[in-house]
TINU-800299 format. One record per atom (N, C-alpha, C): x, y, z; residue in three letters. Coordinates in steps of 0.02 Angstrom, whole numbers, plus 50000, padded with zeros to 5 digits. Layout:
<pts>
XYZALA ...
</pts>
This chain:
<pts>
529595482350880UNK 530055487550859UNK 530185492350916UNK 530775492850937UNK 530915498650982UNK 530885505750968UNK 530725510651007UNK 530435516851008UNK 531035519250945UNK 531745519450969UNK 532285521350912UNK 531915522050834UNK 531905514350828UNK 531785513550777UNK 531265514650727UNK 530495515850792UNK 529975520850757UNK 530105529450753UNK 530695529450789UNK 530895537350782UNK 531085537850711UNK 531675531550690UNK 532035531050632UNK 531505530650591UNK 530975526850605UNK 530625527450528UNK 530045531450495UNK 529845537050546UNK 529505541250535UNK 530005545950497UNK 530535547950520UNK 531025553050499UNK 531115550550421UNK 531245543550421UNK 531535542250342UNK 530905542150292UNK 530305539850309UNK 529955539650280UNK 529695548350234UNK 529795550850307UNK 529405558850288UNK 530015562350268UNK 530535563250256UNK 531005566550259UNK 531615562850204UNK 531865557750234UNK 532485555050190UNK 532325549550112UNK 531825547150138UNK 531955540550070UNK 531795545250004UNK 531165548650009UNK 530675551349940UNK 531145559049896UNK 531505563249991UNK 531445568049969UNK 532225569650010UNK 532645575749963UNK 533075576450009UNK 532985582250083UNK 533275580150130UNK 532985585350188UNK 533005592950163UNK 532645596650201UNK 532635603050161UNK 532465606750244UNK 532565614550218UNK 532775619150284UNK 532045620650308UNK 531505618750270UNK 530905620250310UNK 530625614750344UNK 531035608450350UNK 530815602250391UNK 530995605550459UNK 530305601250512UNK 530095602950553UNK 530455594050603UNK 530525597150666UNK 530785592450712UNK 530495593550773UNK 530155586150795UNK 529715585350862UNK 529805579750871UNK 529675580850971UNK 529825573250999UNK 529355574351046UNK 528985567751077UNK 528955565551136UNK 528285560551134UNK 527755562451142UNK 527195556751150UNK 527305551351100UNK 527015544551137UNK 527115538451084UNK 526365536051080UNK 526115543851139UNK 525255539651115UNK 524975541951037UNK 525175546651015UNK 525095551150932UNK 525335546650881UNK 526015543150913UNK 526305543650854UNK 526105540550769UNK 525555533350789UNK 525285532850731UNK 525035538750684UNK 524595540450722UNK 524315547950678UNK 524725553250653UNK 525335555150691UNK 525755559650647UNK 526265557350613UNK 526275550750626UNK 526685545850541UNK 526155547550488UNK 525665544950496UNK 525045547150434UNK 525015552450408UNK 524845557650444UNK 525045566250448UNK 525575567050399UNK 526175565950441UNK 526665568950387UNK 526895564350324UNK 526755559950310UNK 526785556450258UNK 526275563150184UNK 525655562350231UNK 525165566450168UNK 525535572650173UNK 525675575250221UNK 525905583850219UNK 526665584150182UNK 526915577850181UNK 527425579650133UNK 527235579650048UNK 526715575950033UNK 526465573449973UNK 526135579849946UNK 525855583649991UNK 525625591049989UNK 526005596649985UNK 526535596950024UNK 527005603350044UNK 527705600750016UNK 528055597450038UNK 528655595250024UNK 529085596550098UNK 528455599250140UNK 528875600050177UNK 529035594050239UNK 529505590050275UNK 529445584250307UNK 529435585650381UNK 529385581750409UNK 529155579450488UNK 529735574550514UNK 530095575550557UNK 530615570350603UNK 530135570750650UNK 529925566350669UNK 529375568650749UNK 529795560050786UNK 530205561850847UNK 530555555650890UNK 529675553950931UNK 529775547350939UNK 529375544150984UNK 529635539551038UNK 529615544951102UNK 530185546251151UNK 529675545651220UNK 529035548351211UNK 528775547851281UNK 528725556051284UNK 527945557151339UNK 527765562551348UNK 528425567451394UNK 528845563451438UNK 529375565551476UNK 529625568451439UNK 530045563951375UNK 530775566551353UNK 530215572151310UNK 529635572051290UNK 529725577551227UNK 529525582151284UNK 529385585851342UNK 529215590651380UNK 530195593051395UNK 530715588051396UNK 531305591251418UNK 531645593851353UNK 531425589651301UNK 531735592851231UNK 531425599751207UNK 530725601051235UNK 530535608051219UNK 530755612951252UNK 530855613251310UNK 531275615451364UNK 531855617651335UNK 532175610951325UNK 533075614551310UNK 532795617151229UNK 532555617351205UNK 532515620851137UNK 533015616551065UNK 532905610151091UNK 533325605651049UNK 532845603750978UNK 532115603350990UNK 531675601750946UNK 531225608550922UNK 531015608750867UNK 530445613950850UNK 529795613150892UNK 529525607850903UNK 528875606250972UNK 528895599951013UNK 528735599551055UNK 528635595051099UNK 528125593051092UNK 527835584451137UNK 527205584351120UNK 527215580451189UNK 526375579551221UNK 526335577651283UNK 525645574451281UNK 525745569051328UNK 524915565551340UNK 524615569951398UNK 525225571151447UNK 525035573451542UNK 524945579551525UNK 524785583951489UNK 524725591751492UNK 525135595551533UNK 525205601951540UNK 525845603751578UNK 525115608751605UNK 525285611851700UNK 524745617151701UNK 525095624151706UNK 524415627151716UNK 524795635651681UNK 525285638051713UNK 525675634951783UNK 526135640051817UNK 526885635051751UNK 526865631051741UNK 527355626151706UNK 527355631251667UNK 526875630851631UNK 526805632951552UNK 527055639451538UNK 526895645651603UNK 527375652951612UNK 528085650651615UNK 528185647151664UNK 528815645051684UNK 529345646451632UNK 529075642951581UNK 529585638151512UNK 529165642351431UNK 528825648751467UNK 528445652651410UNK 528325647851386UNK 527825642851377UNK 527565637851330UNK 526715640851313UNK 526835639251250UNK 526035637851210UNK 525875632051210UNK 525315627751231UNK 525005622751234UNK 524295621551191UNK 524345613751153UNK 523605615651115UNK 523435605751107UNK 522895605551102UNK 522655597751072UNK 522675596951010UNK 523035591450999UNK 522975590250923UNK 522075585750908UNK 522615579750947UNK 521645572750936UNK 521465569350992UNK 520945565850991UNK 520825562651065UNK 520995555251054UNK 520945552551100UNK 520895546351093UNK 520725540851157UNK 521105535951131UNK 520555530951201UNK 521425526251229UNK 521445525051283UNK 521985519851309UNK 521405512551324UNK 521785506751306UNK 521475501651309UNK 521995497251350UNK 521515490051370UNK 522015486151433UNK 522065480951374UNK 522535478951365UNK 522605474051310UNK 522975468451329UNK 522925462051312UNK 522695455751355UNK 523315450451293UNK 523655445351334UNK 523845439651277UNK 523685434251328UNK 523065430651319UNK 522675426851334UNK 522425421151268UNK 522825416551278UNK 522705410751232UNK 521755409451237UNK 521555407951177UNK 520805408151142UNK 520475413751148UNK 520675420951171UNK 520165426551201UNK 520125429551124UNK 519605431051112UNK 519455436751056UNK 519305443451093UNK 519475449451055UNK 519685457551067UNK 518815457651114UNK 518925461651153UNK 518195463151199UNK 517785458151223UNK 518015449751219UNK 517855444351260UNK 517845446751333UNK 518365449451347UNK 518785449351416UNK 518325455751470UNK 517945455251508UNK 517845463351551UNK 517875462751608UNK 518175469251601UNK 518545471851682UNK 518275477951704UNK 518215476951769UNK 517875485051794UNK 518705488851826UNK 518725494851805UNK 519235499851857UNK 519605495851882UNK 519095494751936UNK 519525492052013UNK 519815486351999UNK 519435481551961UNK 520035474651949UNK 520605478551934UNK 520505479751876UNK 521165482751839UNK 521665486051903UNK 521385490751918UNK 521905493251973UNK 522195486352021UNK 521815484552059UNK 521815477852102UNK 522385474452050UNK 522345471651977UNK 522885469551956UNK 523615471451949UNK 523545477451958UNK 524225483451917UNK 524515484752002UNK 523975483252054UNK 524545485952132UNK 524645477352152UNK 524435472752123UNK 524785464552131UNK 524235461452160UNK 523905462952172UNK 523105462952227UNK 522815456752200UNK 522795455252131UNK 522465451152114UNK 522945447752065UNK 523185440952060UNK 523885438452044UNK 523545433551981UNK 523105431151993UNK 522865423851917UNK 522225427451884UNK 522215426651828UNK 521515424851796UNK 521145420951807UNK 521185415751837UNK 520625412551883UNK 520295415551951UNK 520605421051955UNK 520275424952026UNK 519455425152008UNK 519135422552067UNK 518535425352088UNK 518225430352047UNK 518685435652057UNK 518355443552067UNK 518385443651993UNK 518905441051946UNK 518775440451872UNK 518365438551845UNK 518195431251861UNK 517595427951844UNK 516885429851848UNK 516635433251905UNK 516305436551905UNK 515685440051866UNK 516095444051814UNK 516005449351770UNK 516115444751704UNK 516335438451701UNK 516495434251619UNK 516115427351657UNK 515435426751640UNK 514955420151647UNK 515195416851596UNK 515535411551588UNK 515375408851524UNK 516095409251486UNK 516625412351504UNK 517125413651488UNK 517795410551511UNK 518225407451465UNK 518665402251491UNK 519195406351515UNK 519535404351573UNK 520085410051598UNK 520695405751626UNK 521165405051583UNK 521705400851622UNK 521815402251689UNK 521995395051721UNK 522445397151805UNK 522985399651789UNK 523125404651772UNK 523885406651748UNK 524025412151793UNK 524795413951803UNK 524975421951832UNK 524765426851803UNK 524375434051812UNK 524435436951779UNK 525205442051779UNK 525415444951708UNK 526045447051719UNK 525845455851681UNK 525705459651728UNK 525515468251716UNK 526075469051674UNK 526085474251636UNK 526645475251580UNK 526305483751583UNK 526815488351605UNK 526865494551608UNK 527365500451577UNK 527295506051574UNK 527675509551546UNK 528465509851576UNK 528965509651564UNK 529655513151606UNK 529785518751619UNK 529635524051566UNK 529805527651534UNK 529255534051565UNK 529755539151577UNK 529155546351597UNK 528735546651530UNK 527675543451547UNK 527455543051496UNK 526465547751510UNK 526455550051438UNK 525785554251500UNK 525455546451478UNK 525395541451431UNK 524885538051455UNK 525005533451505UNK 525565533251528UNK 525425531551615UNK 524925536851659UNK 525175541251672UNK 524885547351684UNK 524065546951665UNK 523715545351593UNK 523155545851591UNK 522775539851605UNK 523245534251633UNK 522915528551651UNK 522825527851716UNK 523245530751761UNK 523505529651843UNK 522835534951857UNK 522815540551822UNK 522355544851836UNK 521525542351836UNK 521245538451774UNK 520815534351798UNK 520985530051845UNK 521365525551869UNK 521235519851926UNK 521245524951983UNK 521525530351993UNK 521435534152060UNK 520915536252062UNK 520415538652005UNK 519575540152000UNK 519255535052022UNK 519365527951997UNK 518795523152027UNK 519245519852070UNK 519635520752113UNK 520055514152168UNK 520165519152207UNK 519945519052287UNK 520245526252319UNK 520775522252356UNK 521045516152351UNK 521445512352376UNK 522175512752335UNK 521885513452272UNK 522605514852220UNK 522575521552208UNK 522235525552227UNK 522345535952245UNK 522805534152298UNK 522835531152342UNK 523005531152414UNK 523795528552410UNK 523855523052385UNK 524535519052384UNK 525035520952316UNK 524525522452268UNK 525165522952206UNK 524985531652195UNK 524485533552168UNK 524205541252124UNK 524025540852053UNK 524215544852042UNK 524315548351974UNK 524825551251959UNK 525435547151889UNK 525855551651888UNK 526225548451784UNK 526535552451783UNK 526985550751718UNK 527325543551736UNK 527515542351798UNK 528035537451825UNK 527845535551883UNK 527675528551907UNK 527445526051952UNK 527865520151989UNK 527915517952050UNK 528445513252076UNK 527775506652071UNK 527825504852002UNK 527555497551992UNK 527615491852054UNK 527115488252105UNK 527525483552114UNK 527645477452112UNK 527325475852040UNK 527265472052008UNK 527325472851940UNK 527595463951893UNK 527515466651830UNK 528055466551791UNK 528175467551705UNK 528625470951688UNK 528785476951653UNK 529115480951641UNK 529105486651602UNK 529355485451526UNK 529015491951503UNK 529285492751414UNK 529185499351403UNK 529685501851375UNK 529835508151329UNK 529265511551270UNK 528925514651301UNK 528495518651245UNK 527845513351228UNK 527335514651199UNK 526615511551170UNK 527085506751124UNK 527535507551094UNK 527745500951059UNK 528175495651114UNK 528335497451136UNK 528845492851210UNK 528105489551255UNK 527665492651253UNK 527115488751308UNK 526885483351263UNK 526855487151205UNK 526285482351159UNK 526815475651135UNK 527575476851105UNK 527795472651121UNK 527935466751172UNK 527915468451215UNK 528105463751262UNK 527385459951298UNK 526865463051295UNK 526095460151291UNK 526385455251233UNK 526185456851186UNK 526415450151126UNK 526785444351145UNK 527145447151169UNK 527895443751199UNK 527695436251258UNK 527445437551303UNK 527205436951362UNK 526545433251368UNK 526565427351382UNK 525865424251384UNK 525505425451437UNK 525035426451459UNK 524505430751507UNK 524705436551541UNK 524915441751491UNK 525135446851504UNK 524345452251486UNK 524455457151520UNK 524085461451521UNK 524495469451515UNK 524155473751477UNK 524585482551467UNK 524225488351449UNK 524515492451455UNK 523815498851444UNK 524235502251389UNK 524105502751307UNK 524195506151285UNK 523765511451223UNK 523695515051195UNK 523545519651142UNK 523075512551103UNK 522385515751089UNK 522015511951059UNK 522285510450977UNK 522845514250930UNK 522895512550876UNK 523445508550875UNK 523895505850935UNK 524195500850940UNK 523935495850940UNK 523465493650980UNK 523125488950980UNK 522855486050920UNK 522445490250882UNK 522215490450816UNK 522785489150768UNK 523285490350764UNK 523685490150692UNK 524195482250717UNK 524205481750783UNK 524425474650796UNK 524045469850822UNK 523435472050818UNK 522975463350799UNK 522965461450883UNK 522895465250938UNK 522975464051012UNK 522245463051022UNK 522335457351062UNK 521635457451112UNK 521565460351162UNK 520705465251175UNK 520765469251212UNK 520295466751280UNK 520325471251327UNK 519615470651377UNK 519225476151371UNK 518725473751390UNK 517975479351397UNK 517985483451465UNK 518125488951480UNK 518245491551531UNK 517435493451553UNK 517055494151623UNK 516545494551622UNK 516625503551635UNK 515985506651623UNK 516235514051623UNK 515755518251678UNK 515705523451681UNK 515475525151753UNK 514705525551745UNK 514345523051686UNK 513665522651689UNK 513605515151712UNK 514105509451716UNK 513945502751725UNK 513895499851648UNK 514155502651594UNK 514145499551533UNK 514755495651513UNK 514855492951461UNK 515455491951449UNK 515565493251361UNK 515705499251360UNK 515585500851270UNK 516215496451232UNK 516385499151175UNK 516785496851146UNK 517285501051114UNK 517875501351127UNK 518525506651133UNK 518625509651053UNK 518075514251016UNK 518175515250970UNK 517995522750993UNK 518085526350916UNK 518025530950902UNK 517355535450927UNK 516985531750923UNK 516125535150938UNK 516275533151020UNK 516615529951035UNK 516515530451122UNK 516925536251144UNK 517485536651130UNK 517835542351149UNK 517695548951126UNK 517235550551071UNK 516775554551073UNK 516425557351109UNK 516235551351138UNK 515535551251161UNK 515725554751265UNK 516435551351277UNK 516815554351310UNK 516995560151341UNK 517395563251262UNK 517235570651270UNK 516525575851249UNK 516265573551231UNK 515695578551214UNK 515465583951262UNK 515425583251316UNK 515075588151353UNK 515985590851386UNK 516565591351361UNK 517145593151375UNK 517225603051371UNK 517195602851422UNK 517395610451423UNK 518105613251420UNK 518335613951368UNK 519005614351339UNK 519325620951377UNK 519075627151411UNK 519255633151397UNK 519265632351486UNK 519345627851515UNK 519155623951618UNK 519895624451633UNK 520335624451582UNK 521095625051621UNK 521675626151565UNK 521855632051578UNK 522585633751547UNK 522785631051496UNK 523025631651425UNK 523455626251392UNK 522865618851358UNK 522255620851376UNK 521765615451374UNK 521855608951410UNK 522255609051464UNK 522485602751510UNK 521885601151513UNK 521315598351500UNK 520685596151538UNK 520785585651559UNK 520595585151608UNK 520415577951593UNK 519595575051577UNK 519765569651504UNK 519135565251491UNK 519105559751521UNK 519385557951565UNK 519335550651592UNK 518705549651639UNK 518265541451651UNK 517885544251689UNK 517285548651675UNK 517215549151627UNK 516435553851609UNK 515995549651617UNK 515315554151596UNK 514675549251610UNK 514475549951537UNK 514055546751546UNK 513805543151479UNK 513935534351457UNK 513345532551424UNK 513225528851419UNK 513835522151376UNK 513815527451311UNK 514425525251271UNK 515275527651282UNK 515215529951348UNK 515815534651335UNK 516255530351385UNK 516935529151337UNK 517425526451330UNK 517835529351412UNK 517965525751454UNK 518515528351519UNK 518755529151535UNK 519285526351466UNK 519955531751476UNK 520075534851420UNK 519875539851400UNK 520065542951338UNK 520245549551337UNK 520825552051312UNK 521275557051346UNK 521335561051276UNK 521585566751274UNK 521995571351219UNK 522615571251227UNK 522905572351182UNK 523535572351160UNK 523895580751147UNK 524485583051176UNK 524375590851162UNK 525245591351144UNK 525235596351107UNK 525925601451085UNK 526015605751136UNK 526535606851120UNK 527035613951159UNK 527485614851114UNK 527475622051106UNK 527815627451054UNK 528005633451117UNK 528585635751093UNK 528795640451133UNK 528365649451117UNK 528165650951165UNK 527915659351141UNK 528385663151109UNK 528895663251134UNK 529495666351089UNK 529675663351058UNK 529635664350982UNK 529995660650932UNK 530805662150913UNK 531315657450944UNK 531865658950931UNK 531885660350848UNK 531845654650804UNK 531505653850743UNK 530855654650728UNK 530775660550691UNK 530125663550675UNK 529865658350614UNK 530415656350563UNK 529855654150513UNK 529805645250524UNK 530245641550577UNK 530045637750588UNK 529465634750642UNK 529605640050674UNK 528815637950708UNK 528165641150686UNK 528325644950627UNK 527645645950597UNK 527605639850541UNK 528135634850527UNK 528045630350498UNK 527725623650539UNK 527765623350608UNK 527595620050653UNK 526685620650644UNK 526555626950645UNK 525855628850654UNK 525545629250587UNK 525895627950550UNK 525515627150471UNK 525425620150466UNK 525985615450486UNK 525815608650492UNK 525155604650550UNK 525205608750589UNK 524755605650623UNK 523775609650608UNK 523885615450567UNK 523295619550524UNK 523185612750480UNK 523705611850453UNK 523305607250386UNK 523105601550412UNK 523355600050460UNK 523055592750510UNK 522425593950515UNK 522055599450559UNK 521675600450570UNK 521045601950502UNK 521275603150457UNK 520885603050393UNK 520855600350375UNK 521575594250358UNK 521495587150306UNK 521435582350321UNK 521615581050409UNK 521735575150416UNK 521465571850462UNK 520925574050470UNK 520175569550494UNK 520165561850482UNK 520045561050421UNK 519985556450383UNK 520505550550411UNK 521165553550420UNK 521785548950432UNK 521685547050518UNK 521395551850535UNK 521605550550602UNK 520855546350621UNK 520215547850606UNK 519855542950619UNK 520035535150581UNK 520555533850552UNK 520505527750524UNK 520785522550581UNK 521335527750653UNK 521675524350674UNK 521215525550733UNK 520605528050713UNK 520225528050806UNK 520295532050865UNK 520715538150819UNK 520695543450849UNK 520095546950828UNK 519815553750873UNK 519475557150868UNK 519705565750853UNK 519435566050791UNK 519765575350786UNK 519335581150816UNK 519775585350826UNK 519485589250869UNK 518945593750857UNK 518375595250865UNK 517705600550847UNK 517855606750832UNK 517625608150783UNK 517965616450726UNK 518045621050783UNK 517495622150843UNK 517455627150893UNK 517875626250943UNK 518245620350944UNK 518905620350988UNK 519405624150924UNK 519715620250857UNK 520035621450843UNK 520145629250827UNK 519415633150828UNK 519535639650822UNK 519825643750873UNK 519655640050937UNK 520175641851033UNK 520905641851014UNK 521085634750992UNK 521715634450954UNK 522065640550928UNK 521695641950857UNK 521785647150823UNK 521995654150871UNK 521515653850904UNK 521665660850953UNK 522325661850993UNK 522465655551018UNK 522935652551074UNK 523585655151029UNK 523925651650954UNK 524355652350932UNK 524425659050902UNK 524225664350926UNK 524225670850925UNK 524835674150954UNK 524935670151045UNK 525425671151066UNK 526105670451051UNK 526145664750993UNK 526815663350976UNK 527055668350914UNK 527535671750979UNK 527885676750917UNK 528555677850895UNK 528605682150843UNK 529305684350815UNK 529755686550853UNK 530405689350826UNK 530675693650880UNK 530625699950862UNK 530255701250814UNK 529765708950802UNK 529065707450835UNK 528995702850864UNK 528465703050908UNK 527835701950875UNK 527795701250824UNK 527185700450783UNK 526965692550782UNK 526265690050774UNK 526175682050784UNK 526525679350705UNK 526725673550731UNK 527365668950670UNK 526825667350619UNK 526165665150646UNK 525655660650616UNK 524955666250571UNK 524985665550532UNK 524295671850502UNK 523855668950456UNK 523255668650490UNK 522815664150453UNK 522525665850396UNK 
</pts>
């Protein structure tokens, strides 16, 4: 399914089929690493409120330019924006959930976490470095494990995406060869490979593609039945891309280390902890052109944080710890009226 069309069906679902649109529906675009979880979200929050959710799933890029021009009620981003951005464009920044990016594999006979790869393969695969699954350096790390002589064919984002951004950012942590030649960025000059549009465009075309390999959002993987690899992590483990790893991830995460909560989890230590596992964040404007819709913005994402634990661990996300969400709380203080008073009152 193309990104469009998961735009189209979050909107109809939460908004058009059940209920007719109404003036307190709320409109957001951009990350496609969320978007499972805030289909779930606003499905219950309409069943609760009446009130609906259009949220486009567009990529961390387009929803950082749609908050900007003031076309949407929030933006949403994987790459975090830092604090001189965030003055720039008066933005409020906050985490909704965490989660994990996985390398996900279409490898005829492989079952999900058969497959392990350290960092550097991975990188080594994604700059062309290493071209078959029969390489050496693969085999290695899989005793015992059947690996076609086949091409491998990298399958990457197109699209300005933060989980490019939170993936490039681990291989530049463990590869100082891919820090050196490619970085860290939303958008990278692949040179190898093919591209796809959003966590549904990678994951498609992985499907698509026989010995294809892609990095997307762990509840893609999960809700389309993808085989994954075992990434090894900076203790020398190789956990398993769930919920308790990316936990396990952030736990010792010092949320309050940079502006807007930009922090990065990638790369931690610990035993179980997952290596690439990133947050996901909003942007709301401090000035509320519309006062009662962006206090409708911040009531929707309140009740997230109260109800929807439950939903979001089903897809292997991780919700955020009461003592962050109370930082939160503080943070959306700034967003105000044009009597200047905060939109949001707990």
């Amino acid at each position: 399914m193309k990104p469009l069309t998961y735009a189209l069906a979050i909107g109809l679902a939460t908004a058009q089929l059940a209920f007719p649109a109404l003036a307190a529906d709320i409109t957001g675009a951009g990350a496609t690493f969320p978007f499972p979880v805030y289909s779930k979200w606003a499905e219950a929050y309409r069943k609760d409120t009446g009130t609906g959710l259009n949220y486009q799933s567009i990529g961390s890029g387009g929803g950082i330019k749609q908050i900007q021009a003031k076309t949407v009620d929030f933006g949403a981003t994987d790459a975090p924006l830092k604090g001189p951005a965030l003055e720039k464009d008066g933005l409020v920044q906050f985490p909704t959930v965490m989660g994990g990016v996985v390398t996900v594999v279409n490898i005829a006979g492989l079952t999900p976490g058969q497959l392990k790869l350290t960092g550097e393969l991975v990188a080594d695969i994604y700059a062309g470095k290493i071209t078959k699954w029969s390489d050496p350096k693969i085999a290695a790390p899989n005793q015992g494990v059947k690996l076609p002589d086949a091409t491998i064919t990298p399958v990457y984002r197109s699209d300005a995406s933060g989980t490019t951004n939170i993936f490039t950012t681990y291989l530049s942590q463990v590869s100082e060869t891919w820090k050196k030649e490619f970085g860290a960025a939303t958008t990278i000059s692949w040179p190898a490979g093919q591209g796809g549009k959003g966590n549904e465009g990678v994951t498609a075309t992985v499907k698509q593609v026989p010995n294809a390999i892609g990095y997307v959002e762990s509840a893609y993987a999960k809700q389309n039945k993808l085989s994954y690899a075992l990434i090894q992590n900076k203790a020398g483990k190789y956990p398993q891309p769930d919920d308790k790893a990316f936990q396990a991830a952030a736990a010792s995460a010092d949320w309050k280390a940079a502006p807007g909560f930009g922090i990065s989890l990638t790369n931690q230590p610990g035993d179980d902890a997952w290596p690439i596992t990133a947050a996901t964040f909003i942007l709301v404007h401090k000035d509320a052109a519309d006062a009662a819709k962006s206090a409708e913005v911040l009531k929707f994402f309140d009740w997230a944080y109260k109800n929807g634990d439950t939903l979001a661990s089903e897809l292997d996300y991780v919700p955020l710890p009461d003592n962050v969400v109370g930082l939160i709380h503080e943070e959306w203080k700034q967003v105000k009226g044009k009597d200047g008073k905060p939109v949001f009152n707990m």
